[in-house]
C-alpha positions in Angstrom: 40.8 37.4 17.6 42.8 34.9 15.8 42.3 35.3 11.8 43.4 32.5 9.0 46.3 35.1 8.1 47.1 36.6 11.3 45.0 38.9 13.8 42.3 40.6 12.1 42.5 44.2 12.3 39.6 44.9 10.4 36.3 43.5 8.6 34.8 45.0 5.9 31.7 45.1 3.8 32.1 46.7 0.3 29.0 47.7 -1.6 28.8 47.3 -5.4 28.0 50.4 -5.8 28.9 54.0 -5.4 28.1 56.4 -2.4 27.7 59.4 -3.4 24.4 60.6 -3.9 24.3 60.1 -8.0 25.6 56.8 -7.2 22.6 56.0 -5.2 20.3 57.2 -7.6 22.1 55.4 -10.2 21.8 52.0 -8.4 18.6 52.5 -7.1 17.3 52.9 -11.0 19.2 50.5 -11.8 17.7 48.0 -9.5 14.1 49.2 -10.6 15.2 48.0 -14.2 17.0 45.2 -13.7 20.8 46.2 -14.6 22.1 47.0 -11.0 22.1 44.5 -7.9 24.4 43.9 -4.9 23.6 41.1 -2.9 25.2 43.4 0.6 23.0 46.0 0.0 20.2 43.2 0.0 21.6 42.1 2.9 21.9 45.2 5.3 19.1 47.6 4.0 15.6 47.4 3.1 14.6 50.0 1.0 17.3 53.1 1.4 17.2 52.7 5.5 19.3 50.2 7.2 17.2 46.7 8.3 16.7 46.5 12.2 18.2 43.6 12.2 20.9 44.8 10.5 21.6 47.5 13.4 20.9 44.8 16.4 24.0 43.2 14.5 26.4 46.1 14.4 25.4 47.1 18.0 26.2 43.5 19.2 29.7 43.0 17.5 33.0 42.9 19.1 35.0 43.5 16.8 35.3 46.4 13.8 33.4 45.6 10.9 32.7 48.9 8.2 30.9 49.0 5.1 32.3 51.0 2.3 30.6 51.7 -0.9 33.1 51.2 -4.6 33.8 54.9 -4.1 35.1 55.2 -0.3 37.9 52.5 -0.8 41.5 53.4 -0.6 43.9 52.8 -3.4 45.1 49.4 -1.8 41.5 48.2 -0.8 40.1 49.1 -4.4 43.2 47.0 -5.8 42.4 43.9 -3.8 38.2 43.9 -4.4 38.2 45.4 -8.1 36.0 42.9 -10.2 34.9 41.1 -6.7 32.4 43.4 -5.2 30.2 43.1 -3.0 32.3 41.3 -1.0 33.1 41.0 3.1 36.6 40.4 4.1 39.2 41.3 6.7 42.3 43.3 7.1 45.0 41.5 9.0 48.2 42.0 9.9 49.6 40.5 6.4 47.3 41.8 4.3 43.3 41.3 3.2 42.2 38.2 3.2 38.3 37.8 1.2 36.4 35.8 3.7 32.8 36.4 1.7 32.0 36.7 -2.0 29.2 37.5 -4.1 28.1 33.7 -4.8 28.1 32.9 -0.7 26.5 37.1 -0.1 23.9 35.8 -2.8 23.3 32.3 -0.7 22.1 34.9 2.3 18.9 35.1 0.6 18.7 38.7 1.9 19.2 37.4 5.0 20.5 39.2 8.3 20.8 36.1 10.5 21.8 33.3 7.3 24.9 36.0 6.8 25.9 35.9 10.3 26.1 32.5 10.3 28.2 32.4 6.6 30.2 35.0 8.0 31.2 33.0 11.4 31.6 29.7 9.2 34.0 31.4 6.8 36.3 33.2 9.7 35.4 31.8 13.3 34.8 35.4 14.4 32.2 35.3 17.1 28.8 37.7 17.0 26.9 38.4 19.8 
């Protein structure tokens, strides 16, 4: 599949927020009090379990798509998102391209389907 920089390789979802279990706990208290939010997480889970729709999404892709939390990135992937998480963009052939930020994550309204649609706007990928 043709990307705007090459072939994509990869897309990627990154988190604002840490994986680990403390980081979970940290971001869910967070959220509870107001100083903690990522518009991804809004986006994918409901509660601390992955939305259905969410899942009929992955299991209809055709092409890679991962989602990382802050603390699973490599050294080159933390380099390109640092200061612009969450975020969703791809790994092509020259490099990483950002195809989704925070402000057009935030326009999803939470929502599973309005993302899909950003996401094929902003990088003609095709989802099933």
């Amino acid at each position: 599949m043709d990307g705007r920089n090459g072939k994509y390789m990869q897309v990627i979802g990154v988190y604002n927020a840490d994986g680990s279990i403390m980081g979970e706990i940290k971001y869910l208290l967070g959220k509870m009090r107001g100083t903690a939010h990522c518009a991804l997480c809004d986006i994918t889970h409901r509660g601390v379990s992955k939305k259905r729709e969410w899942k009929e999404l992955e299991a209809g892709q055709d092409f890679d798509f991962e989602l990382l939390h802050l603390d699973e990135q490599d050294d080159e992937l933390r380099s390109f998102t640092e200061g612009r998480t969450p975020c969703v963009l791809t790994r092509t052939e020259e490099g990483f391209v950002m195809l989704l930020g925070d402000e057009e994550l935030e326009e999803c309204g939470k929502s599973v389907e309005k993302f899909s649609q950003l996401l094929i706007k902003s990088s003609h990928i095709s989802i099933e």
